[in-house]
N, C-alpha and C positions, 0 to 999 in steps of 0.2 A: 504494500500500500504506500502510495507516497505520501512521506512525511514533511514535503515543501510547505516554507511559511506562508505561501499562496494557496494551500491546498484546503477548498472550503470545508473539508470532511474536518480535518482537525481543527479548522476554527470553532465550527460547532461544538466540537468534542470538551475544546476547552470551556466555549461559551459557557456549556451545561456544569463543567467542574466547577465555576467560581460565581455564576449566576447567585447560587446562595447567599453568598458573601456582601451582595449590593444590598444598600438599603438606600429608599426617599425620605429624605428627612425634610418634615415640615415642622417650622423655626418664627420664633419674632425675636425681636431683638426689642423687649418691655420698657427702653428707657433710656432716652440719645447717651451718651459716653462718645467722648473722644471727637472721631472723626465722624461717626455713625449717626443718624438720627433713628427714633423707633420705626419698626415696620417689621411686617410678616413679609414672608419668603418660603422656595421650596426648594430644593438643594439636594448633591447626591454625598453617598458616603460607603465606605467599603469596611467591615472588619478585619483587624488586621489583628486581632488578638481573641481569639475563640474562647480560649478558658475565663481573660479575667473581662471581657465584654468591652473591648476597648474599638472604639470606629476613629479613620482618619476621612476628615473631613478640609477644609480648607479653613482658614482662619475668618474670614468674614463671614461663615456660616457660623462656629463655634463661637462668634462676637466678642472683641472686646468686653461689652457692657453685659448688660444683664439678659440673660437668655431662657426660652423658654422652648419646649421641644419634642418632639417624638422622633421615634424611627419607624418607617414602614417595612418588612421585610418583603423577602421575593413574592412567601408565599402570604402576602396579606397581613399578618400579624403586627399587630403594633406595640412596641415597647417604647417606653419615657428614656430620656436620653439628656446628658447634662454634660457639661465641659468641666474636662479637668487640667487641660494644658490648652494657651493658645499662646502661638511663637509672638513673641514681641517685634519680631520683624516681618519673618518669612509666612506667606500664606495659607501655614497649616495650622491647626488643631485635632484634640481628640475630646473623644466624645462617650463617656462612660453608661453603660445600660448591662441591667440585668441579665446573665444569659438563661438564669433559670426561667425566666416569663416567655420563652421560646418556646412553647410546648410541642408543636409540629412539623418543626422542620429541623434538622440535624444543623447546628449552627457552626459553618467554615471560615478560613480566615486565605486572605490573599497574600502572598509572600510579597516583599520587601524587596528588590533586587533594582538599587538604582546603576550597578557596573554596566548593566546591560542595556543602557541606553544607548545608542549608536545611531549616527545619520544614514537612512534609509531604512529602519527597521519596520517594518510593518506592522503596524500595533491595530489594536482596538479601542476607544472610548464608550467604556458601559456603563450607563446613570438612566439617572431621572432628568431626561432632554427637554427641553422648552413642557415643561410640566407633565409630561407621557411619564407613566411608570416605568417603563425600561426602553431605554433606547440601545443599539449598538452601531455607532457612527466609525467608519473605516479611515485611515491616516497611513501615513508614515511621516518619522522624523527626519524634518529637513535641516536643520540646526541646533547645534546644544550649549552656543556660545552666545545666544540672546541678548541683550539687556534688560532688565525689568520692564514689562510696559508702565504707562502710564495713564490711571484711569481717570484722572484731573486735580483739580486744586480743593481744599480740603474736605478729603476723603483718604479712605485707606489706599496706601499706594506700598509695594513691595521694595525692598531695594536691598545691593549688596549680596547677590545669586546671581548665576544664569538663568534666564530660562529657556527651554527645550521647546522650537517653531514645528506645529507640523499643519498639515493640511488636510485638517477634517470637518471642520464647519459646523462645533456644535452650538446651541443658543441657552437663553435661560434656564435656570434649573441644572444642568450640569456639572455647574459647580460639584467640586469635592467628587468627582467622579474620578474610577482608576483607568491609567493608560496602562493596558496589559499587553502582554509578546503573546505570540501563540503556543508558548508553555502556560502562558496563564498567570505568570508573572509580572508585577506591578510593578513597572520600570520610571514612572511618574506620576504627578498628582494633575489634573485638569484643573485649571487656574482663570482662565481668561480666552477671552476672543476676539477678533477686529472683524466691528461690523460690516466693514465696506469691504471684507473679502474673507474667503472658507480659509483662513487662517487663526488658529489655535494657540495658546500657552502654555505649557503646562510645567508644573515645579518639579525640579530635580529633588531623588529623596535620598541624597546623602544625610545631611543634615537632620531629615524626619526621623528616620532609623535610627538614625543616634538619642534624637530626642523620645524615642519610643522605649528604648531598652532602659534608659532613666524611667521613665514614667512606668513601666511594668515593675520596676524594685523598688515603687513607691517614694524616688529619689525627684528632691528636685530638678531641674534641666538646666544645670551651668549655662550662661549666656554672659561674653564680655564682648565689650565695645568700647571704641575709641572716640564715640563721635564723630564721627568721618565716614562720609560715603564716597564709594568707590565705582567705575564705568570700567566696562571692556572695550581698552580703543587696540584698536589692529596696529600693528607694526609703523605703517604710512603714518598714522596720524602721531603715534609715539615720536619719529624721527622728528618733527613738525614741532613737537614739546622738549627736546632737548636730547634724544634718547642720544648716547653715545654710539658711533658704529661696533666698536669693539665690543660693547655691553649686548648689541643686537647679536653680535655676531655667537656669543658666548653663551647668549639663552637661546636662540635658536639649537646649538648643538647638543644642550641639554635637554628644552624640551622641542623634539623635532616634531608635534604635531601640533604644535601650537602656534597661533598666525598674530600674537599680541599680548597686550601687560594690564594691569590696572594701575590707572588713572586717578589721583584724590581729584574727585569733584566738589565737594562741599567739606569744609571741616567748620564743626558748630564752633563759636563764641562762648569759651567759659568751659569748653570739652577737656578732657585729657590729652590731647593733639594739637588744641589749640596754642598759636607762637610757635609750634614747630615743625608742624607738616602747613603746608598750604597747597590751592588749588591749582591743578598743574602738575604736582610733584608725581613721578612715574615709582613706583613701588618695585623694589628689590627684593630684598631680603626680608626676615623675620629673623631675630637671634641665627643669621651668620645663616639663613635655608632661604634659598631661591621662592619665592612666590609668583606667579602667574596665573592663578587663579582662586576663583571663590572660596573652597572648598577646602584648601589648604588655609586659606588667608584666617577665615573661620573658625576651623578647627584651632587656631595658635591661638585666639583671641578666647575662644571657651575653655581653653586650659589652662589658661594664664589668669582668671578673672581676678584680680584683688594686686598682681605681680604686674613686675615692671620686664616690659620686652623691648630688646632693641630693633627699630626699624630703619633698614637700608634705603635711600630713596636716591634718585636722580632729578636735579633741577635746574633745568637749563645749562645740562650741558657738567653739572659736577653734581659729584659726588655726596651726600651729606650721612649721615645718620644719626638717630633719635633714641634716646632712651624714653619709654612713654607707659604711665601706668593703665595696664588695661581695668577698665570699669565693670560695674556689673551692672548689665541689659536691664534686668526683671526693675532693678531700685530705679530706672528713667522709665516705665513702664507703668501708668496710673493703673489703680486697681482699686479704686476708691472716689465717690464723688459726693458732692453736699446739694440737699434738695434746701431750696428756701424761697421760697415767694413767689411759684410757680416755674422758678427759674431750675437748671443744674449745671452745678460747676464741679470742673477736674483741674490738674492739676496739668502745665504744657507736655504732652505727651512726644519723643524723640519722633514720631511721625509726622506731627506739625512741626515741630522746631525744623526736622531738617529739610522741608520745602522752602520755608520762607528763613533759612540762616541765619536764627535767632535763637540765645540761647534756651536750653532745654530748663525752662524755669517758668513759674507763673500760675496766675490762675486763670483757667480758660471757660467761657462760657462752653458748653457746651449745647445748652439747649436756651438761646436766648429769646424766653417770654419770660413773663409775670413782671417783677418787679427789675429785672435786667435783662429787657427789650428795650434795649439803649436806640442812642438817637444816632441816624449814620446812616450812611448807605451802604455800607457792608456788614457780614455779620463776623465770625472768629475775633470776635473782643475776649483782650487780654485786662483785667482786671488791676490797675496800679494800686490803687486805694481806693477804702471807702472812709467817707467825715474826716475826711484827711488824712487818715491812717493807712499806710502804705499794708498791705496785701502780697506778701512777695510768696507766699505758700497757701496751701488750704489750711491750714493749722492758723497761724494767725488769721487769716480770712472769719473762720469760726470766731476764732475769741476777739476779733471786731465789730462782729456782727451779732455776738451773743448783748455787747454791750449800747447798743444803740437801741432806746426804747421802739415798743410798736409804733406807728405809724408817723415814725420821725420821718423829717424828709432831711436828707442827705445827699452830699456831692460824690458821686464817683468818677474816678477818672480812669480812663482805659485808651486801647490803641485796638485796631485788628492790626492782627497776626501777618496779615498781607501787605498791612504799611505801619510799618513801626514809624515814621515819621511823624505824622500824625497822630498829637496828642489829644484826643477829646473828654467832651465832662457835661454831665447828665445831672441834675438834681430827679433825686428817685425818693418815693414813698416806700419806706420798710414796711411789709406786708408779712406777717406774722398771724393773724386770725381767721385768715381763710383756708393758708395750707400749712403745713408742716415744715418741719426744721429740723430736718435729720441725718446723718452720716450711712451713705450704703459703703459697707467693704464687701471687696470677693472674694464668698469663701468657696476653694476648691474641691474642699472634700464633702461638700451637699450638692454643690452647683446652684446655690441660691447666690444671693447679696445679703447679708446680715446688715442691718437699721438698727442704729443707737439714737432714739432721740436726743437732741442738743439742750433738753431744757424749756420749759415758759420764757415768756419774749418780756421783757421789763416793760409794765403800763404804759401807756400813750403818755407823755406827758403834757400836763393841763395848757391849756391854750391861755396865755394870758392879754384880753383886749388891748389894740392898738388903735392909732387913730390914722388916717391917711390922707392924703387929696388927691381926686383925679386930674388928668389933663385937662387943661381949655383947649377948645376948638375954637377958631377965629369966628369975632364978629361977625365976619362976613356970611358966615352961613346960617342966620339968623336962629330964630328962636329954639329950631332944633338942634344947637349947638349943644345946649342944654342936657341932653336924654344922653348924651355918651356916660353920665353920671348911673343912668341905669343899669347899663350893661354890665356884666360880667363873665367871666372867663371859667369855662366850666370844663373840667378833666374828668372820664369816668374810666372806670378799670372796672373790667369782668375778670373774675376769679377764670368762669369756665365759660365757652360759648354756648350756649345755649337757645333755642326756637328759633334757628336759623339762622342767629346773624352772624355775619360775616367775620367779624372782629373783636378783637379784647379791648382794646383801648378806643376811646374816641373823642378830640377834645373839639371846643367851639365856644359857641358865646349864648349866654342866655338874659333874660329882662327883668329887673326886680319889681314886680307889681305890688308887693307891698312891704315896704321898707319896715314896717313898726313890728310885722309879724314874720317876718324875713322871706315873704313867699318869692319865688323867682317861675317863670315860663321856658321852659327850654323844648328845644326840640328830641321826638323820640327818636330820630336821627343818631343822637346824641346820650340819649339813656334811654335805652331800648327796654329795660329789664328794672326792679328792686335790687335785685343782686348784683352788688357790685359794693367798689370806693369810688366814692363822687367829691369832688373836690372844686372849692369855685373861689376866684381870685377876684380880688378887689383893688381898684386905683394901682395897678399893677404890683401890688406891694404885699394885700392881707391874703394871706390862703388858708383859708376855714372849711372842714369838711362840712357833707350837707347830706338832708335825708332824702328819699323819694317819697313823697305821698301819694301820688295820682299818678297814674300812666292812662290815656285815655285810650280808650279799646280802637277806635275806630279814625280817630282824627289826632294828625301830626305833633301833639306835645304831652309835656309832662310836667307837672308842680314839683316843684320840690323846697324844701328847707332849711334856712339855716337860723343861727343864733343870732341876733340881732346885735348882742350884747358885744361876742366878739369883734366888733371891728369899728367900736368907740362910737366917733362923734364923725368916723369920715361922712363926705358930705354924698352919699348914694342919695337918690333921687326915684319912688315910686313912678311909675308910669301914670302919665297925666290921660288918661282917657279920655278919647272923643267920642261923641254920640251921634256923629256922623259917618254915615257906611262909607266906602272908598266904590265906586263906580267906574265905570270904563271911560280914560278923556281926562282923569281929576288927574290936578299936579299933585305931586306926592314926594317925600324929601327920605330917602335911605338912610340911616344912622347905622351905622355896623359895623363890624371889625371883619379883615380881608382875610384872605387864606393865611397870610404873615402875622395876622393876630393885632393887626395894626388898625386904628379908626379912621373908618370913611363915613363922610357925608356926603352927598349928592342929591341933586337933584332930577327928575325925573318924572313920567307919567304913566298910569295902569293903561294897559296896553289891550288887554280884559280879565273878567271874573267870568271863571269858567267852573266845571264842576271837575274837579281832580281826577283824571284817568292814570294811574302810575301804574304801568304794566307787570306782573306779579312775575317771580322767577319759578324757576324750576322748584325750589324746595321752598316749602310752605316759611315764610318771614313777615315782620311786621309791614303791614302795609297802609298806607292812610287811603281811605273810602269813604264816599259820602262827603264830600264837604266842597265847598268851592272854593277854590283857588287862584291869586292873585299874582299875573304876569306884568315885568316892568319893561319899560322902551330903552334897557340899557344893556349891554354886557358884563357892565362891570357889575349887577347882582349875582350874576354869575359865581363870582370870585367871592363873594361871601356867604359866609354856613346860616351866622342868623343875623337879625336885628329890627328896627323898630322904622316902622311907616307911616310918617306923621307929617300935618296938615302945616300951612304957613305958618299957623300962631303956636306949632310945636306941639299939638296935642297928636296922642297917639292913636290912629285908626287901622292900624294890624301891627302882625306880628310877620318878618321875615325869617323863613325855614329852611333847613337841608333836607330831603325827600329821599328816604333808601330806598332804589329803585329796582328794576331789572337785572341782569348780567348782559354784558356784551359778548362778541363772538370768542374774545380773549380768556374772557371766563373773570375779568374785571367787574367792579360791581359798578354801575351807573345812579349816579345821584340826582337829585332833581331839585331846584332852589326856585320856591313860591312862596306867596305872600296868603297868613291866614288872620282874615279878617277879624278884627276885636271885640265886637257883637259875640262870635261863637263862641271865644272864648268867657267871657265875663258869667254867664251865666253859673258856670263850674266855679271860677275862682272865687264867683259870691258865696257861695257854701260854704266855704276854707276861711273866707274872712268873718262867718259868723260863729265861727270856734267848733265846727263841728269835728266831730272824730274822723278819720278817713276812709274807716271800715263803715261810716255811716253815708259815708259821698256817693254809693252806688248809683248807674244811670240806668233808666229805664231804656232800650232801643229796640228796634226793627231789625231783628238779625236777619238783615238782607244785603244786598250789594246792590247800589243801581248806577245806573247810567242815564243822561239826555238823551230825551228821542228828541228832532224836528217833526216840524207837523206834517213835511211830506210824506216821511217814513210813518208818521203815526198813520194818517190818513190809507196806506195800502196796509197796515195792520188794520180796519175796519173802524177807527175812530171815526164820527160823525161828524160834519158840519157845524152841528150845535155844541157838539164839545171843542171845536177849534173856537168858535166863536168864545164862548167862559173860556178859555184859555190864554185869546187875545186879551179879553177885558181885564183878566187875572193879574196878568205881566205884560203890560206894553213893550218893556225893552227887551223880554226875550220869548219866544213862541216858544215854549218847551213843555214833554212830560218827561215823565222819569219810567226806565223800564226794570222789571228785578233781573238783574246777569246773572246771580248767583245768590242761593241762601244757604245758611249757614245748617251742617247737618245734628240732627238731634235737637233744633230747637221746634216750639212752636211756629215761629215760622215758616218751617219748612213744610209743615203738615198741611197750612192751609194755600201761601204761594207757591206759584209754579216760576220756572226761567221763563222770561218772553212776556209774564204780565204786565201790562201797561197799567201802572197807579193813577187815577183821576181823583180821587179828593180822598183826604181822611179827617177823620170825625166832621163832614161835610163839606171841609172847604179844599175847591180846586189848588193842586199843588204844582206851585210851576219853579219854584226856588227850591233850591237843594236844603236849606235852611230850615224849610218848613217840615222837613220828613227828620228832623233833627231836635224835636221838641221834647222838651223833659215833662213827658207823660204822668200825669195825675193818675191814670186808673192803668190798672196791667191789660186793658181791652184795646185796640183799637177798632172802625169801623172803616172800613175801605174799599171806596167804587172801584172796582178794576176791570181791565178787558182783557179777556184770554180770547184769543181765538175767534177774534172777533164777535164777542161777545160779552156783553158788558154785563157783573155784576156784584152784586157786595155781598163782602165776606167780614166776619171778625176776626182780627188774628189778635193773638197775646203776645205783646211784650214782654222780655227778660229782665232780669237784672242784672248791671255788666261790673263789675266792682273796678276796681282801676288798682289791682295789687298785682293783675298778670302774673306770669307763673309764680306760682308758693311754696313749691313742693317739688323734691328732686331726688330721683333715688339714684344710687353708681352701682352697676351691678356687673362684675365682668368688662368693665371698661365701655360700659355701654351708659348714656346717660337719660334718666328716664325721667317724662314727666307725663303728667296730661295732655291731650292735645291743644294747645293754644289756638288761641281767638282765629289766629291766619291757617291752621290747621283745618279747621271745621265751615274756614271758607271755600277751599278749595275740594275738596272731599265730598263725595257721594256717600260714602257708607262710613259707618263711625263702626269697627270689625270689636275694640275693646278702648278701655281709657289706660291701655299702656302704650305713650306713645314714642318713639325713639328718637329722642333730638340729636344727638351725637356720638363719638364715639371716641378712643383712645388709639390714635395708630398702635401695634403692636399689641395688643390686648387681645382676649381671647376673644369676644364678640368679633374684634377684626378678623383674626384667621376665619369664623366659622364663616365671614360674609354676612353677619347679621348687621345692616345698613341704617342710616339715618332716613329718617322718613316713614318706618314701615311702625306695623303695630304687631306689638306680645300678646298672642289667645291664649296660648294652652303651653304650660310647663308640664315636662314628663306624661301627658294627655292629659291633664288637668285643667278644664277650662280657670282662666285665669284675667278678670276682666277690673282689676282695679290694680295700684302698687299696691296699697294691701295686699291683696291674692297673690301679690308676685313676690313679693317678702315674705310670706309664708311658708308659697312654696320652694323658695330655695334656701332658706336659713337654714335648714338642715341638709344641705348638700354636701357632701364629705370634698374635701381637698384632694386634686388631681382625678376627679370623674367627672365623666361627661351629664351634660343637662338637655335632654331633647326638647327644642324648640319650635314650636309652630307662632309660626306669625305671618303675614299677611301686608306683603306691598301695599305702595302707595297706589298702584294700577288695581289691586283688590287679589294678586296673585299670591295662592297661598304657598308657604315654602314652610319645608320641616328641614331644621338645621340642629348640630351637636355644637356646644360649649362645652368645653372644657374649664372646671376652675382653677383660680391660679387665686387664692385668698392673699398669699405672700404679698401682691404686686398687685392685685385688686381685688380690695375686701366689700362689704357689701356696708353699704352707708347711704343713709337718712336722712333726709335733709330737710328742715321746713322753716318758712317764713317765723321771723318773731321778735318783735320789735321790745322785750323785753332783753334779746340776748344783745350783747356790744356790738357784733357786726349787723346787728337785724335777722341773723339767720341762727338756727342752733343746728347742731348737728349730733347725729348719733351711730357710733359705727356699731355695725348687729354682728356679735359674734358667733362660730361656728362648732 
């Protein structure tokens, strides 16, 4: 029988020997670290240690950070799977799993054999290909003298190895797959690939196999480094760097297969090599031994860790050599990061440092939100100081930040990593009551991250009243020069995102309508939510946090509060209300502050009053509806978020807004800046100024959505002549009715309107202004003439009650975040499936792997119908740790899907969250244990 490496019989043959041995490993990576951010993945992995259950996998499967994971075997079985080595440089990891949980399949292991790598060998690539459970992709290796690819700017990137080119064109999911000979031998690890051609990477496993026989004796994995990285440059370009002929001539004759040297490319700042090697310098010797390649170079540097080696080098042309102490790898290696204020910070890992040739030191954002989503156009901020206090480790970082009370605000000063030039500085809000403040280390022998809380955060300290002055604006812009006193400058921060909206942070400007009781107008543009820190600045100077009272269900703003007390005797200015409507034609004078946060006046005129059509996005978010909208004759309204629309003698007849609108094709979110008239407003804010409670401010409405018809369109819908005619008399300046586009599901109004109804009067009188369908209803009844279908008739419908505290209630379940369906929820919606409705989720979490999506709703846990969080916190409180939880839930299209979760309590526990204006942030929380 022929036993040629071409001979398909024994490809198979082997196929079927080592098949066992592959596994799919499906992986998230629970929590950015380093270079990484979180996310789920599928990835391949081969065992290579049968008895103690040891899989080599690649390094960015086995994660830096914090990892979560199975293995899928050939035949279907799945065992949990955790990292207990991952190379601090080189692309590999392993991956520790039970073999006893194997129960039907003889479990094998793939030999080790990196000598037999050779250019033109005819290999195999066996994994988990672009997400297929087994792939076997055909190659041979065309090169074994590679240079690291490069997968870009901060990210993991490999350096200091060969690696092995061949031509087999595998894609996603491949990763950590084995390159085997047709003995069946593992001659390489599958690393990488270039998309623009069927060319492959894959890692030489000298290096692995060494670090494998440590890790089977339960030994750590010696790693020494000099800080310095090193290139394979050919012969040509050596000569070009200084190479001496005689030096060429004399490693040629020793090593004759070899066509070049390494090259120092980078030597770090503050390194062990630093002042003595430099970039350029062509590499000789080790202690008096020839070096020309990786593997050699390597090996002196992991035998030496702690000891001083001398290095031969050539530099332009002479001779030099270095005594140099080699370091140890693992101690530049973070293995540890600090959660605080939604943020997380490591420590500069030698992967960042030696891209951007900065010393291996510092505190690195790595996940920059919450409280260090600094200001900048880049992100890899290095951390100087915080309140002045320089930060040059995590350790002091902690006991700096342990000492700055809650809600202090503070200078930080930092750089990215990609331009140390540039020094920047942020005044940031310490945020200490919404998330935690805790230490993860990596422990290797569970495969978790072990959490030491850091402690309670020291009280906010007392705010003590100041007095201030605002700017004057020139005479020249007459009486509404005045109302820039009203304005102020409003910051909100979300803990979490939440019923759609887009963002964490959102600053702009809001109106103070009553100075004596501290009320202000702001846009829901702008605090979308209860939940959050709200912050609002005064005469550029006082910055007083403030509360939310009112978020209005259906129309553009929000009340909210502050202490009056705090900000002295400055001279703020209530809003001077006018009793005169703003109409189409009237001059009208803009007070506002610009995108730069800067005050404009201008003058200008309503161009019209229209009824607000703001086109709703994909995923259910707040949206304003029902109300009429005020466009101006300029562009420069444009440029500002809010401000105040007042008549020549200064009086105020609306309010200027930002509009969260649509997405564009970009997947950008589109804003929209209209005028809302002061009439609609006043009515609510007279409530709040007769001291009522806020829980008592409820509004009675029309849980509908409408629209303007014209009378042409009305009229081929079957309206009459005689209702055109009351309709003119109704409204001279606009021939309008109103049509329902949508009502909301589960209300009474859905039971009695249909879509398409044309409204003609309620409680008798013809409605031609948006305003009038907007009345704060006396009885929960309405009576309303309508035309369906052409045909006219009245019906009673009942109005709701709509509170203005918007979502109250928040459960985290599996990194899924759960609440009711919100107001915009129930607009868009035909069927209301359960009230568990899914607003968002945690990359990398386990709801993420399962595909359980934002937007959809939770029925049934374990078959358990399940239609409130109660029912849903029931049924999983007693969920055991690392088992799955079968889910049925039910798309936003109404499609039902059954999906498995997996728990991970460690990394996401199950917690409770509810509105409460007893507790310091408003919110109390309760984590439910297991």
């Amino acid at each position: 029988m022929d036993s040629s490496p071409t001979n398909p019989s024994k490809w198979q043959d082997t196929i079927e020997s080592i098949v066992k041995a592959i596994v799919s490993i499906r992986f998230s990576m629970v929590a950015a670290f380093d270079t990484e951010g979180p996310d789920t993945s599928e990835a391949s992995g081969f065992i290579v240690d049968a008895k103690n259950g040891i899989i080599l996998t690649n390094r960015h499967v086995a994660c830096a950070g914090p990892f979560v994971g199975e293995a899928i075997c050939h035949d279907h079985e799945e065992v949990d799977v955790y990292p207990i080595y991952r190379d601090p440089i080189h692309d590999f990891g392993f991956l520790k799993f039970d073999p006893k949980k194997i129960k039907y399949m003889p479990v094998t292991q793939v030999e080790l054999r990196p000598e037999l790598a050779k250019v033109g060998l005819d290999i195999r690539v066996v994994g988990n290909d672009a997400g297929e459970k087994l792939s076997i992709l055909a190659g041979s290796i065309s090169r074994l003298d590679r240079n690291t690819p490069d997968y870009g700017d901060l990210t993991y990137n490999d350096f200091n190895t060969f690696y092995l080119q061949a031509a087999s064109s595998t894609s996603g999911g491949s990763s950590g797959s084995p390159v085997i000979d047709i003995d069946g031998n593992a001659v390489a690890l599958q690393a990488g690939g270039h998309t623009k051609a069927a060319t492959d990477f894959f890692l030489p496993l000298d290096r692995v196999k060494r670090a494998l026989e440590f890790v089977q004796n339960g030994l750590s994995v010696p790693r020494g480094d000099i800080q310095t990285q090193l290139v394979y440059r050919p012969y040509d370009e050596a000569r070009r760097l200084g190479l001496r002929p005689e030096t060429e001539e004399k490693l040629r004759s020793i090593f004759k297969e070899e066509i070049g040297l390494l090259v120092a490319e980078v030597v770090l700042p503050e390194g062990p090599a630093h002042g003595k090697l430099e970039e350029g310098d062509i590499l000789l010797t080790m202690d008096g031994e020839y070096i020309t390649s990786f593997v050699p170079f390597e090996g002196k540097l992991d035998s030496n860790v702690g000891k001083d080696i001398r290095v031969g080098i050539e530099r332009g042309g002479k001779y030099m050599e270095f005594t140099i102490t080699v370091g140890d790898l693992h101690s530049i290696t973070p293995d540890r990061y600090v959660e605080i204020g939604g943020s997380k910070l490591n420590e500069v890992s030698y992967q960042l440092a030696r891209v951007y040739c900065v010393p291996c030191r510092g505190v690195y954002v790595c996940e920059p939100s919450g409280m260090f989503r600094l200001d900048g156009p880049d992100n890899g901020w290095i951390i100087k100081s915080v309140d002045d206090k320089a930060t040059p480790n995590i350790d002091t970082f902690i006991q700096v930040m342990k000492e700055i009370p809650d809600r202090a605000r503070v200078p930080v000063v930092y750089y990215s990593i990609t331009d140390a030039h540039t020094i920047m500085m942020s005044v940031v809000q310490v945020e200490r009551h919404w998330s935690s403040f805790r230490l993860a280390v990596r422990n290797d022998q569970t495969g978790l991250w072990d959490f030491t809380d850091l402690g309670e955060p020291l009280p906010p300290v007392a705010l003590v009243p100041t007095t201030k002055k605002y700017v004057e604006l020139d005479a020249s812009m007459g009486p509404a020069k005045d109302l820039i006193r009203c304005l102020v400058k409003v910051n909100f921060y979300m803990p979490c995102r939440m019923d759609g909206f887009p963002r964490s942070r959102k600053q702009g400007t809001g109106a103070i309508v009553d100075a004596e009781r501290g009320l202000v107008i702001v846009s829901r543009n702008l605090v979308p939510t209860s939940m959050g820190d709200l912050i609002l600045t005064f005469a550029e100077s006082i910055v007083i946090p403030a509360k939310v009272l009112f978020l209005h269900p259906t129309q553009n703003y929000a009340i909210v509060q502050y202490d009056p007390k705090l900000i002295g005797e400055t001279n703020v200015l209530s809003v001077p209300f006018s009793d005169e409507p703003l109409l189409q034609g009237r001059k009208v004078t803009l007070v506002a502050h610009n995108r730069n946060q800067r005050p404009v006046c201008l003058s200008t005129s309503v161009t019209d009053v229209t009824c607000a059509t703001i086109p709703h996005s994909g995923a259910p978010r707040f949206r304003a509806i029902n109300m009429d909208a005020i466009t101006l004759d300029t562009p420069l309204a444009l440029q500002c978020s809010s401000g105040l629309l007042a008549d020549a003698n200064g009086y105020v007849q609306g309010f200027w807004f930002s509009f969260l609108g649509d997405r564009n094709m970009n997947g950008q979110d589109n804003e929209y800046h209209l005028g809302l008239g002061a009439s609609t407003i006043k009515p609510v804010l007279e409530r709040f100024q007769q001291e009522q409670h806020p829980e008592d401010c409820s509004l009675r409405m029309l849980n509908a959505e409408l629209i303007p018809v014209q009378m042409a369109q009305a009229s081929a819908m079957g309206l009459s002549d005689d209702w055109i005619k009351k309709v003119e008399e109704a409204n001279t300046a606009k021939h309008q009715l109103f049509m329902v586009i949508r009502t909301e599901v589960g209300t009474e109004s859905a039971k009695v309107l249909d879509e398409l109804d044309l409204i003609l009067t309620i409680n008798g009188k013809v409605v031609t202004r948006m305003q009038e369908t907007d009345v704060q209803y006396e009885s929960d009844e309405l009576e309303m003439t309508i035309l369906r279908q052409k045909k006219e008739m009245t019906v009673t419908v009942k109005t709701s009650m709509e509170s203005g505290d918007g979502t109250n209630r928040i459960v985290f379940w599996a990194g899924a975040l759960l609440t009711e369906p919100h107001k915009a929820v129930l607009q868009q919606s035909k069927t209301l499936p359960s009230r568990i409705y899914v607003s968002a989720r945690s990359k990398g979490s386990p709801v993420y792997m399962a595909s359980l999506a934002p937007t959809m709703w939770i029925t049934h846990i374990n078959s358990v119908k399940v239609e409130t969080l109660d029912d849903l916190i029931n049924a999983v409180k007693n969920t055991l740790d690392n088992t799955y939880v079968r889910v049925r839930c039910v798309t936003f299209d109404n499609v039902p899907v059954m999906l498995s979760v997996k728990m991970v309590y460690h990394y996401f526990p199950l917690v409770d969250m509810v509105k409460d204006n007893k507790s310091e942030c408003g919110w109390s929380k309760r984590e439910i244990g297991v």
